[in-house]
C-alpha positions in Angstrom: 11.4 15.3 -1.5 9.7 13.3 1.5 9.4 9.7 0.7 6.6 7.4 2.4 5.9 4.2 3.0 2.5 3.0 2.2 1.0 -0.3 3.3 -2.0 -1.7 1.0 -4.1 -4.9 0.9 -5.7 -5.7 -2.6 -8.2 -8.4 -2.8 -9.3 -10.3 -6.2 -12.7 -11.7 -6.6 -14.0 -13.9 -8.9 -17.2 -13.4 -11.3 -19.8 -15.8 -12.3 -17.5 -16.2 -15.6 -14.4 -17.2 -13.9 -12.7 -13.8 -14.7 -10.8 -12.2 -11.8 -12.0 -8.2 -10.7 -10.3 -5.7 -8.6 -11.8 -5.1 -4.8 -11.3 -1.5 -3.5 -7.3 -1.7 -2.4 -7.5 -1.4 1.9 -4.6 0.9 3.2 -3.0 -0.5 6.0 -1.3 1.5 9.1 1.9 -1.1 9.1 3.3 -3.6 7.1 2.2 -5.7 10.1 -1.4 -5.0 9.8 -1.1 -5.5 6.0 0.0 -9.0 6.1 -2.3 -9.8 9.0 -5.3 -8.4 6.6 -4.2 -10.1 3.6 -3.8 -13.7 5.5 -7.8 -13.3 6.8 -8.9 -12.5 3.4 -6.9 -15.3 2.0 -9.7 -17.6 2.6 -12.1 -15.5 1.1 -11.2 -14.1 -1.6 -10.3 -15.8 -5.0 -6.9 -13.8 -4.1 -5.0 -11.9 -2.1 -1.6 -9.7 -1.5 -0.2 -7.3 0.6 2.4 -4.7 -1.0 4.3 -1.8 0.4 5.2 0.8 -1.8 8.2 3.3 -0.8 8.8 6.9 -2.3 7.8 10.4 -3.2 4.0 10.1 -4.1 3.8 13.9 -4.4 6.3 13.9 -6.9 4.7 12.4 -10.5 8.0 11.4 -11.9 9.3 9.9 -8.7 10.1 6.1 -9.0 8.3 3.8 -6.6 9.4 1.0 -5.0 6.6 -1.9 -5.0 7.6 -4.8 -2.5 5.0 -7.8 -2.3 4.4 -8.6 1.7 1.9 -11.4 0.9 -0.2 -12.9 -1.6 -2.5 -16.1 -1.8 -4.5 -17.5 -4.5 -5.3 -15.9 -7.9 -3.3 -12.6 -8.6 -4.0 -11.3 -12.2 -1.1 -11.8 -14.5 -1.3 -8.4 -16.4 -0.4 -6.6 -13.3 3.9 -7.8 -14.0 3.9 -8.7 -10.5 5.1 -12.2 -10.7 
């Protein structure tokens, strides 16, 4: 079992009907980096966080652990985060 620490920016935008979509997640080097990235896109994006997420990700059944870094503006509400 090797656990890892990965760093990601994900970025909402908003469509012409008000309804939130999913930008391509941006892996970070650093949970540094992340936040950094996440505040610039702040304001431009409808939203905005930076997560880590800490375990085995070779292992299916491992559990992950999800930590929010940052987040700004609209975050979809089906995603349990809040």
């Amino acid at each position: 079992m090797v656990e890892q620490t990965l760093y990601l920016i994900q970025a909402f935008s908003e469509s012409t009907r008000g309804r939130l979509l999913s930008d391509a997640p941006i892996r970070c080097i650093s949970e540094r980096a992340a936040r950094r990235g996440a505040e610039i896109l702040a304001g431009t994006k409808a939203g905005v966080m930076a997560i880590s997420m800490h375990g085995d990700f070779r292992d299916a059944g491992s559990e992950m652990r999800t930590e929010i870094l940052f987040s700004a503006g609209r975050i979809p509400e089906e995603l349990g985060l809040f």
